[in-house]
C-alpha positions in Angstrom: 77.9 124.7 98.8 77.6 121.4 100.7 75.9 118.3 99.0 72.1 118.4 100.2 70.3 114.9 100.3 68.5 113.2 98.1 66.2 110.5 97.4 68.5 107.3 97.0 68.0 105.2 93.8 65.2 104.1 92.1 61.9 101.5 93.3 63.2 98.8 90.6 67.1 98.9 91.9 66.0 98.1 95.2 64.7 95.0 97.2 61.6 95.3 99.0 61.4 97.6 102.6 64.5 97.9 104.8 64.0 96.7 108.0 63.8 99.3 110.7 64.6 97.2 113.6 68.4 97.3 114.9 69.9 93.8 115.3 72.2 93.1 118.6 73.2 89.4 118.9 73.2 87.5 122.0 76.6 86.5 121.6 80.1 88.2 122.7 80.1 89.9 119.7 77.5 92.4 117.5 78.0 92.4 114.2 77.1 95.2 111.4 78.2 96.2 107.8 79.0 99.1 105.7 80.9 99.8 102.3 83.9 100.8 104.1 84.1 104.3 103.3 82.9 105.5 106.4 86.0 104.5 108.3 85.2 102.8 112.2 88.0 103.7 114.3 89.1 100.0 116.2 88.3 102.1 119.0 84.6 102.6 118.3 81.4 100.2 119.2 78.8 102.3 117.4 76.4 99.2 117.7 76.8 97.5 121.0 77.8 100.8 123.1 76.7 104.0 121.2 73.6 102.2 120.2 73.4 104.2 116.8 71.4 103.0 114.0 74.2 101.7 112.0 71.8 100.8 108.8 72.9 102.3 105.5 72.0 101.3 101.6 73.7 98.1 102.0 72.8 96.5 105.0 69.2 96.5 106.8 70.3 95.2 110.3 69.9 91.6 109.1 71.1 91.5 105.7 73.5 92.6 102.8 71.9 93.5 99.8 74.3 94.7 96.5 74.3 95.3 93.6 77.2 94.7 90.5 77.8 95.0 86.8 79.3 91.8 85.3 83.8 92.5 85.1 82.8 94.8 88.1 84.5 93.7 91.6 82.1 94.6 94.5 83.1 95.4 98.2 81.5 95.1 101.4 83.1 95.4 105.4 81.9 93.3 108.1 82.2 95.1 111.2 82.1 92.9 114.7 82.0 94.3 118.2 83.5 93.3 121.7 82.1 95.6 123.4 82.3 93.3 126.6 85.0 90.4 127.0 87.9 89.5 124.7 86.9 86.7 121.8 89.2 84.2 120.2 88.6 81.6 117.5 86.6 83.4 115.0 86.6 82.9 111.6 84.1 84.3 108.9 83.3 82.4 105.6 81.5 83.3 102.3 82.4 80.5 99.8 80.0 81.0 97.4 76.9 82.8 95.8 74.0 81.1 93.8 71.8 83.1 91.4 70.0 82.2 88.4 70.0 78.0 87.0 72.4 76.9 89.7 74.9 80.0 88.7 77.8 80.8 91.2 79.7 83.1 91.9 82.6 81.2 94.3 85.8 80.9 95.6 88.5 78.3 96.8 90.2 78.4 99.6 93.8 79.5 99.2 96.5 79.1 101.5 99.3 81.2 102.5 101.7 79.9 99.8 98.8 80.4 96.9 97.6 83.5 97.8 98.9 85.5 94.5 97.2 82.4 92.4 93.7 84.3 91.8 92.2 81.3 89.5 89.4 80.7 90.8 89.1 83.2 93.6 86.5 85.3 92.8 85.3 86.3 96.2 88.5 87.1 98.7 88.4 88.4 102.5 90.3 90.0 104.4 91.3 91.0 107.5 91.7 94.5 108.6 94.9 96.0 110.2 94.8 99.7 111.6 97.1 102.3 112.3 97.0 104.8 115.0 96.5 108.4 113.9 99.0 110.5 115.9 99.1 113.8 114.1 97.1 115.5 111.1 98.5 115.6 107.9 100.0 118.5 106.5 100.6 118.2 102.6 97.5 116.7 101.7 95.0 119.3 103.3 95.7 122.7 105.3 95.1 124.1 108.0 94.3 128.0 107.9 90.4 127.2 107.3 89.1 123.8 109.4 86.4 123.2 106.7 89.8 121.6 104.6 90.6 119.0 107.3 88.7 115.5 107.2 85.5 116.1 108.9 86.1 113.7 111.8 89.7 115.2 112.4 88.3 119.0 112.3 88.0 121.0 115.5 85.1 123.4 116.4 85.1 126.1 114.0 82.8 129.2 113.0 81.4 129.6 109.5 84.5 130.7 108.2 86.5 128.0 109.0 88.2 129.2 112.0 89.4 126.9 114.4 89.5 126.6 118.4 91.2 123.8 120.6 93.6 121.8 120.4 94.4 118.3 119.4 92.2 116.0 121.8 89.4 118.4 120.0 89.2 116.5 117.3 86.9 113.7 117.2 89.0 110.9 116.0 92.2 111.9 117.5 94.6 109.1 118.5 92.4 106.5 117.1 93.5 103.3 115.1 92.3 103.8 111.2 91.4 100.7 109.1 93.9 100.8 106.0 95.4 97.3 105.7 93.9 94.4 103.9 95.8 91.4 104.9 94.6 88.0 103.5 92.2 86.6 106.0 94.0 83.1 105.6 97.0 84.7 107.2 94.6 85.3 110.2 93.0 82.3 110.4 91.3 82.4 113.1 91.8 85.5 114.8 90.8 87.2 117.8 89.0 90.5 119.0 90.3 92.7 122.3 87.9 93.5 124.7 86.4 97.1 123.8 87.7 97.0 120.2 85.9 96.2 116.8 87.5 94.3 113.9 86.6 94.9 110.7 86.8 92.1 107.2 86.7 92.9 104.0 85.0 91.2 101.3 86.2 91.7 97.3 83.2 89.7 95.4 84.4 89.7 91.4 81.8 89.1 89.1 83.2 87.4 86.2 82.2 88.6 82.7 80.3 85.6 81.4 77.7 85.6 84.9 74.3 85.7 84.1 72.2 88.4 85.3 69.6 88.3 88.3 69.8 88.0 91.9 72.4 85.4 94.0 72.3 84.2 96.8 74.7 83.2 100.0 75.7 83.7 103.4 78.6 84.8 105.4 79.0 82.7 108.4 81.0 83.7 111.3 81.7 80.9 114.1 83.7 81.1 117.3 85.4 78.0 118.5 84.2 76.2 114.9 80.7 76.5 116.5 78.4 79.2 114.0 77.7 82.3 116.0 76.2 84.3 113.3 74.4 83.8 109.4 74.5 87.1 108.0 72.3 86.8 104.4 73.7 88.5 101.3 71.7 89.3 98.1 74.1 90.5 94.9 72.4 91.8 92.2 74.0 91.2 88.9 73.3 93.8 86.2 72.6 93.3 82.7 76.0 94.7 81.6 79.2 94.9 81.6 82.6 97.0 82.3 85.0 97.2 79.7 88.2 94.7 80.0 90.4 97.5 79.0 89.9 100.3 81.5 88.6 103.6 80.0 89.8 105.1 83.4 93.3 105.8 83.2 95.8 105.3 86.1 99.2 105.0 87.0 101.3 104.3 90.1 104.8 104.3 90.5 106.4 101.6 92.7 109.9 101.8 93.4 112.6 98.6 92.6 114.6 99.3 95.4 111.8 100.0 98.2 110.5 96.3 97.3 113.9 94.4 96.6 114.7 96.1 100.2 111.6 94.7 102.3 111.7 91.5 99.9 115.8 90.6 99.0 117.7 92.6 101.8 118.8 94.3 99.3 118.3 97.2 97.3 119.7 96.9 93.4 119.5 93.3 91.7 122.4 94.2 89.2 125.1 92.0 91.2 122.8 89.9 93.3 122.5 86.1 93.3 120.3 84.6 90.0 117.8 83.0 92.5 117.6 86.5 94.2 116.9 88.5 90.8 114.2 85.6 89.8 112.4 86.2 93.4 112.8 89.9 92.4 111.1 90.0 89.2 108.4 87.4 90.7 107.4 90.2 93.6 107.6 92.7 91.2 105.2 90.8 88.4 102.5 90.4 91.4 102.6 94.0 92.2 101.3 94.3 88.5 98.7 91.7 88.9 97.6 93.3 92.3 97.5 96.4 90.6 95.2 94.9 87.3 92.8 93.5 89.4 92.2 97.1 90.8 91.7 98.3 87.5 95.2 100.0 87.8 98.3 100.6 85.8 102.2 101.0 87.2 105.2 102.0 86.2 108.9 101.7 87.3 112.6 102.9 87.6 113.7 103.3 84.1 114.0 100.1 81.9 117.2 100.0 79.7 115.7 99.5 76.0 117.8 96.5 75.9 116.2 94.9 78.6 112.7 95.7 77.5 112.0 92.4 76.3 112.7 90.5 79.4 111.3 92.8 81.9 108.3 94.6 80.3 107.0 91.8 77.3 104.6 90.1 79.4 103.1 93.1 81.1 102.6 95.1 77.9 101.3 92.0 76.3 98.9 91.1 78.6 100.2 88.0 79.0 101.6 88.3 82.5 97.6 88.7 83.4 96.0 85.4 82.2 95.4 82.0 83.4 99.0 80.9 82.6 100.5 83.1 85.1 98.1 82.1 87.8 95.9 85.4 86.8 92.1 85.5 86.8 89.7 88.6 86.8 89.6 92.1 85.4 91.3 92.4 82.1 92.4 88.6 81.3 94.9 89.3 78.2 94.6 93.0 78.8 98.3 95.2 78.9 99.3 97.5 81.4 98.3 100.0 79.0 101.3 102.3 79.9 105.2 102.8 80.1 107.2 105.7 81.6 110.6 106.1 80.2 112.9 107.4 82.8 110.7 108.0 85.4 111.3 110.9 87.6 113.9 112.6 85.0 116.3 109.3 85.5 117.2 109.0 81.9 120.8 108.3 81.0 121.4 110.3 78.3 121.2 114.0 79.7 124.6 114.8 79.3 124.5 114.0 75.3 122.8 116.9 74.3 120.6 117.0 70.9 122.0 114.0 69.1 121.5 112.1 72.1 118.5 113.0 72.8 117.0 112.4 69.5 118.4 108.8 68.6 117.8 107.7 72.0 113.5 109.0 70.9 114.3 107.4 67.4 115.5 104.2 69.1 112.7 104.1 71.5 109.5 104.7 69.1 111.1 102.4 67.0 110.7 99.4 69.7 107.1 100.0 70.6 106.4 100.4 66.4 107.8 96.8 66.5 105.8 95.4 69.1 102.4 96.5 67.7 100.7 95.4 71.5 97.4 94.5 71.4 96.7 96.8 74.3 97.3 100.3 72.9 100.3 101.6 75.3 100.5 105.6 76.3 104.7 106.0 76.5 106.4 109.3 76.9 109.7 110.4 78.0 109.1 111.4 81.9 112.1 114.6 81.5 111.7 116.0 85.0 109.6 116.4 88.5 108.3 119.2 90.1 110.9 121.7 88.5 111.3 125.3 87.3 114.1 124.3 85.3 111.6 125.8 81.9 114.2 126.7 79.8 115.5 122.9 80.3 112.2 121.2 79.7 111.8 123.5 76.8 114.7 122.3 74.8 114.6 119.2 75.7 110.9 118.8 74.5 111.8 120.6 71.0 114.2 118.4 70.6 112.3 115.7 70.4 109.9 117.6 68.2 112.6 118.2 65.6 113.9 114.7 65.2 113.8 113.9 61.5 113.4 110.0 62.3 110.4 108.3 64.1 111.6 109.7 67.4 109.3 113.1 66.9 106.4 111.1 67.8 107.6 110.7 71.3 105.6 112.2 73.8 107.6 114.6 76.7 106.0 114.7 80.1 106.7 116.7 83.1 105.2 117.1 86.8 104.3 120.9 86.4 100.9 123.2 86.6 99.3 123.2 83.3 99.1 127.3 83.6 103.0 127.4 83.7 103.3 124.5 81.1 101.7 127.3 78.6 103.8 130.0 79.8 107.0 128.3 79.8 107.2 125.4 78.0 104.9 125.4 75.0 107.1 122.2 73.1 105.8 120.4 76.2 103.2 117.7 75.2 102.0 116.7 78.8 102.0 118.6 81.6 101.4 116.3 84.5 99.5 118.8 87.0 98.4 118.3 90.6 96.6 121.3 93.0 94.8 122.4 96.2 93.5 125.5 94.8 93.8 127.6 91.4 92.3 130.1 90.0 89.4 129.1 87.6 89.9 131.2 84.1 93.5 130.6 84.5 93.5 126.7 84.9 90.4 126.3 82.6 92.1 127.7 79.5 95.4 126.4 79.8 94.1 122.6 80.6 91.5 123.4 77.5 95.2 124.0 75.8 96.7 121.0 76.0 93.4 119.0 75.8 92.7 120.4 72.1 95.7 120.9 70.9 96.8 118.2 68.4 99.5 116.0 70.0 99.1 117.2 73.2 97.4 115.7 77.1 97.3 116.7 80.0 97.8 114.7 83.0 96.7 115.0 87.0 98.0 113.3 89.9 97.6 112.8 93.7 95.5 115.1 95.4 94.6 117.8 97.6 91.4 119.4 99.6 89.5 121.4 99.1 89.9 121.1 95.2 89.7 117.4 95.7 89.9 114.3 97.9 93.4 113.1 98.9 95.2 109.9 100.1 95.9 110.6 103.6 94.6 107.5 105.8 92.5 109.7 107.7 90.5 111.3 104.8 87.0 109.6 104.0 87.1 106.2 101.9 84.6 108.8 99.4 87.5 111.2 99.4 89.8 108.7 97.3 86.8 107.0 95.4 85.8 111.2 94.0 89.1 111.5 92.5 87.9 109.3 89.0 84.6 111.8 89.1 87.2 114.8 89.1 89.2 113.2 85.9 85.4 112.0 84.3 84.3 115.9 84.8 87.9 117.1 83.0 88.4 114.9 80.8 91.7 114.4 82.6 93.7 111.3 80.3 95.4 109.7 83.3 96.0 109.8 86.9 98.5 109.3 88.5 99.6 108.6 92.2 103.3 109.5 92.9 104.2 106.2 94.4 102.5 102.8 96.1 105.8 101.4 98.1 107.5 104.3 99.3 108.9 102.3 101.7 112.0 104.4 103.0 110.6 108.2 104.1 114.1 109.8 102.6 112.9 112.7 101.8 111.5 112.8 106.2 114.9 112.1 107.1 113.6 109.0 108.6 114.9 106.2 106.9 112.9 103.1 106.6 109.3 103.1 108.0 107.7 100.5 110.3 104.4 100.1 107.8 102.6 97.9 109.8 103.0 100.2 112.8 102.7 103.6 111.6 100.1 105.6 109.8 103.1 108.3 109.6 104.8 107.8 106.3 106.0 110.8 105.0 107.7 114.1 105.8 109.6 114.2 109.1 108.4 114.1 112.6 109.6 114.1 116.4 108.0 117.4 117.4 104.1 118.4 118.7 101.5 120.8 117.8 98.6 121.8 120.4 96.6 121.6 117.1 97.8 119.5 114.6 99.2 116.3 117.3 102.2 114.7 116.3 104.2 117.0 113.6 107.2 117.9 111.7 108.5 118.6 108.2 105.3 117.8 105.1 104.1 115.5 107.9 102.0 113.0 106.3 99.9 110.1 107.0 99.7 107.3 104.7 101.8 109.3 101.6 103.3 107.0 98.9 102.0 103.5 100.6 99.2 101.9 98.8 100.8 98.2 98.7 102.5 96.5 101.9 105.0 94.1 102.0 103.8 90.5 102.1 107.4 89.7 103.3 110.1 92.7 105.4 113.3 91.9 105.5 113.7 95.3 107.6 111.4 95.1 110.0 110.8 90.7 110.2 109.3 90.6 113.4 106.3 92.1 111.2 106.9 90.2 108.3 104.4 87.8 107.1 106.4 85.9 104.8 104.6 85.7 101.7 105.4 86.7 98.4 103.8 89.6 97.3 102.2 92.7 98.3 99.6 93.5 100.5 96.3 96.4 99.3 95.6 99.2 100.9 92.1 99.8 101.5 92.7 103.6 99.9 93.7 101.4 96.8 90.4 99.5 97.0 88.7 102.7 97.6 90.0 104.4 94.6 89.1 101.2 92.8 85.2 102.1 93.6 85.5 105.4 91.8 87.7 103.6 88.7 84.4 101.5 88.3 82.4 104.4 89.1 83.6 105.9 85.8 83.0 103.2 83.6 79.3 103.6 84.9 79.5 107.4 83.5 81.1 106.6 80.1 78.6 103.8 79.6 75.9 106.2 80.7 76.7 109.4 78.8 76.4 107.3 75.9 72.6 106.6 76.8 71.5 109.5 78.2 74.7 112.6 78.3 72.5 115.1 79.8 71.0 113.1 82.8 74.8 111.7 83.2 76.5 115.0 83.5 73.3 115.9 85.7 74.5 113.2 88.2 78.2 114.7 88.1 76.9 118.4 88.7 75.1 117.3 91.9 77.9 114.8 93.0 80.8 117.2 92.5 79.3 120.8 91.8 82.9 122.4 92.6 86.3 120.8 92.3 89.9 121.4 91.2 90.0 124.7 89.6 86.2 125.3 90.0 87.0 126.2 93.7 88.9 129.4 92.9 90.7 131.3 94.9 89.7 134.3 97.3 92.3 136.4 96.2 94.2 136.4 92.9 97.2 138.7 94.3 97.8 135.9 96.3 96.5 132.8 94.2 97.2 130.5 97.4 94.5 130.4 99.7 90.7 129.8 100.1 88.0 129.8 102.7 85.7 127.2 101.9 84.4 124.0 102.7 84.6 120.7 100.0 81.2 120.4 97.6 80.9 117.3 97.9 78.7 114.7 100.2 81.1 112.2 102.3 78.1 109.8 103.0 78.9 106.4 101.1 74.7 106.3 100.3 74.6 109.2 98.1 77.5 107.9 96.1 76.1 104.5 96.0 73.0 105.9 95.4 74.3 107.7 92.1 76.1 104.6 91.3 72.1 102.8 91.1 71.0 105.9 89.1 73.6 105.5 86.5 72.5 101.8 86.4 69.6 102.8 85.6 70.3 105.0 83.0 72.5 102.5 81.1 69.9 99.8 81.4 67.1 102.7 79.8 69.1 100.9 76.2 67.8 98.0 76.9 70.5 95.5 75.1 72.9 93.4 76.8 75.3 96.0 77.2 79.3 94.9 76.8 
């Protein structure tokens, strides 16, 4: 059943009475905020030519009010209108924020060659790029019951889901969807096309040692370096904190040869130029930054053990992500917490049989018993994706088991469901599982399987509606940030997201994409649907792209010549509901019942939960998602868990 409203947060978590009055400058442009997760389309003007009431938990019409835990980053989007005449020259500042004894919370300016240097950065902007949606996804969501699709990219439909029209039926076809977070320096100043919005995106960190209570600032937005606009913004620091090491457990895989590519011109390093294999590992290192300071984890191509040392050290250390290595924020000193061997079955050693497999295991537990990390590190032997090869997995996973030496301690994983993981490979420690629909029972006792068993996990990754949100730029910013609720609910160990930089759509037949120009990113394409717009083969929008090239070799005329990546918002997005979890671990250790209370209401059916209508054919259901896609309820919850961890009433770390 769809989520019904509620009262949002409590008297003492908010800041006196919200305005009623809308606010519409005098100037060329009207300006507005949100969190971002309701998505403005560069084609709409809600404010200056809809004339909705764009006021939401965050912003009144005249101010921003939020609220943070200390180690938490904080977002907000500043939306500004020209509804009426192009405007050029504007820029938008917030340098600092002043709270209790003279505290700040600030930021220096960076320019385009220090942008990856975060000391000191603690509040970042940036500018939002957009991408047109031509066509609907296909892999992520589909299409035989409407109530699946994104809500703004569904068609009229009855109340069971089934659709009429065609594709200029949906609501948001053909419009430009914000994804890309370039540095604002790198559009400094910028301009705004007649009958467009621009959105800019504010990251506000709040460093572990701040004081709590209320700070203070401004974001200032001038035209011609004359001030147009003073928009006030109250932060609310809480009294407590989110763990350094994350307790929410990701990974992403990003792809050597997609980066070298945009990056080198090049694809492999093995025979390339020393001062092109230094600029290599350099990129690469600031992916993992990028990635820590979203409270994220990555992995690679497989890492010869031999080259371990020089490749991984740092990252598993923590090193890489302290002061030293131009690193401040979210886990300073903290590892990347895992390590795939052979990622995507590429191990070298297939062909050796038993002995290989097992002193290749002995060899590698015996590296990671010598490093003793700080950071406790999840590895496992990655032996194959999406296959039925059972019989395959199963050996190779008892083999591992039967080692004599150190090397039966390495964990196997393998993309499969967890029900056929039982069936078919029971040697199998972690099934890596990802779904759309499944049937409850089934699901429910084989992921309770793997999650009691001694030795065993069990693993998700990506996702799907209706038994989850999903990736696809056009999905709700609340469809990426649920996903951490779905692994809180499940207990899920990790998630994982299949890649971040899947720069050349291979598998589409279309070779390399042109990121910065099209939303399409996966799958194939060059045909139309009367439905579903612009179409072809697992047509996808958005799949495998969470970073963007800083610098493209490829495509230069959209290069921006910096080194190192460039977010996603969906990566920011998912970042909310990484943060969102710590808030649940630190409340279900206060108050469990009232905590799982909150995750009932928030998410009452998801992944398995949803079922399926018929279990002679365990593929299809007609049914809409459970859960709300308003960014105040979530935010709401968000207050209410605050609430609940502050009912301790200690300094909470």
């Amino acid at each position: 059943m769809l989520f019904r409203f509620y009262k949002v947060a409590t008297s003492f978590l908010l800041w006196g009475t919200m305005c009623v009055r809308p606010i519409f400058a005098q100037n060329k442009i009207v300006v507005w905020v949100n969190n971002g997760e309701d998505k403005v389309a560069q084609e709409e003007l809600r404010l200056s030519v809809e004339k909705r009431d764009v006021r939401n938990c965050l912003w009144d019409g005249d101010n921003v009010r939020l609220l943070a835990a200390r180690n938490e980053t904080i977002s907000t989007n500043l939306v500004l209108e020209a509804a009426t005449e192009d405007v050029s020259g504007l820029t938008v500042r917030l340098q600092k924020l002043v709270g209790p004894g003279g505290v700040e919370i600030s930021s220096r300016q960076a320019t385009s060659a220090d942008l990856f240097d975060y000391r000191g950065r603690n509040i970042e902007l940036f500018y939002v790029r957009y991408l047109k949606i031509m066509g609907c996804s296909i892999l992520n969501y589909e299409h035989y019951d409407e109530r699946h699709v994104p809500k703004r990219f569904r068609r009229p439909h009855d109340d069971n889901g089934t659709a009429n029209g065609g594709w200029s039926d949906r609501p948001d076809h053909d419009r430009s969807y914000p994804d890309i977070a370039v540095p604002l320096e790198l559009h400094w100043p910028f301009d705004i096309a007649k009958g467009t919005s621009q959105a800019i995106w504010i990251d506000i960190y709040v460093p572990m040692n701040t004081p709590p209570g209320m700070y203070q600032g401004e974001i200032i937005i001038e035209e011609a370096s004359q001030v147009i606009r003073q928009i006030p913004v109250q932060l609310r620091v809480l009294p407590f904190s989110l763990p350094e090491l994350p307790t929410c457990r990701t990974m992403i895989y990003v792809s050597d040869e997609d980066i070298n590519q945009r990056y080198e011109g090049m694809p492999y390093m093995d025979d390339a130029p020393l001062a092109n294999a230094k600029h290599s590992r350099l990129i690469m290192n600031r992916h993992f930054q990028m990635a820590h300071r979203h409270r994220t984890s990555l992995i690679q191509n497989h890492t010869p053990i031999e080259r371990m040392d020089a490749v991984w050290q740092d990252r598993l250390s923590g090193s890489l992500f302290t002061p030293e290595h131009g690193y401040e924020g979210i886990g300073v000193g903290v590892g990347n917490n895992v390590f795939s061997i052979g990622t995507y079955g590429l191990w070298p050693w297939k062909e050796g049989g038993k002995d290989a497999m097992q002193r290749n295991a002995d060899s590698w537990v015996s590296y990671f018993d010598s490093k003793q990390f700080a950071t406790p590190t999840d590895y496992f032997l990655y032996l194959i994706d999406e296959s039925d090869a059972y019989s395959e997995i199963e050996s190779w996973s008892r083999w591992i088991q039967d080692s004599t030496g150190p090397g039966h301690r390495l964990k196997s994983l393998a993309t499969l469901s967890a029900p056929n993981a039982l069936a078919h490979t029971p040697s199998l420690l972690i099934p890596m599982s990802t779904l759309n629909l499944g049937m409850t029972s089934q699901w429910q006792t084989a992921v309770s399987h793997f999650q009691k068993s001694v030795g065993k996990d069990f693993y998700m990754y990506n996702g799907a509606r209706p038994a989850s949100g999903c990736l696809a730029i056009e999905e709700d910013g609340v469809g990426v940030r649920m996903l951490p609720w779905c692994q809180f609910k499940f207990s899920v160990s990790r998630w994982f997201i299949w890649s971040g930089t899947y720069y050349n759509n291979f598998q589409g037949g279309m070779g390399q994409t042109k990121l910065f120009s099209s939303a399409h990113t996966f799958g194939s394409k060059g045909s139309r649907s009367d439905s579903l717009g612009e179409t072809g083969w697992n047509y996808n929008n958005g799949d495998g792209i969470l970073f963007y090239p800083g610098a493209d070799k490829v495509y230069p005329e959209e290069s921006y010549n910096v080194d190192g990546p460039i977010a996603s918002l969906r990566l920011k997005h998912w970042r909310r509901g990484i943060q969102d979890y710590e808030y649940l671990q630190l409340a279900s250790r206060v108050d469990p019942v009232k905590a799982g209370e909150i995750v009932k209401r928030m998410i009452p059916r998801v992944l398995w939960e949803v079922d399926v209508d018929d279990v002679s054919d365990p593929t299809w259901a007609r049914t809409d998602i459970s859960w709300s896609t308003n960014p105040d309820h979530w935010e709401a919850a968000r207050a209410q868990l605050a609430q609940i961890i502050m009912q301790s009433g200690s300094d909470t770390k």
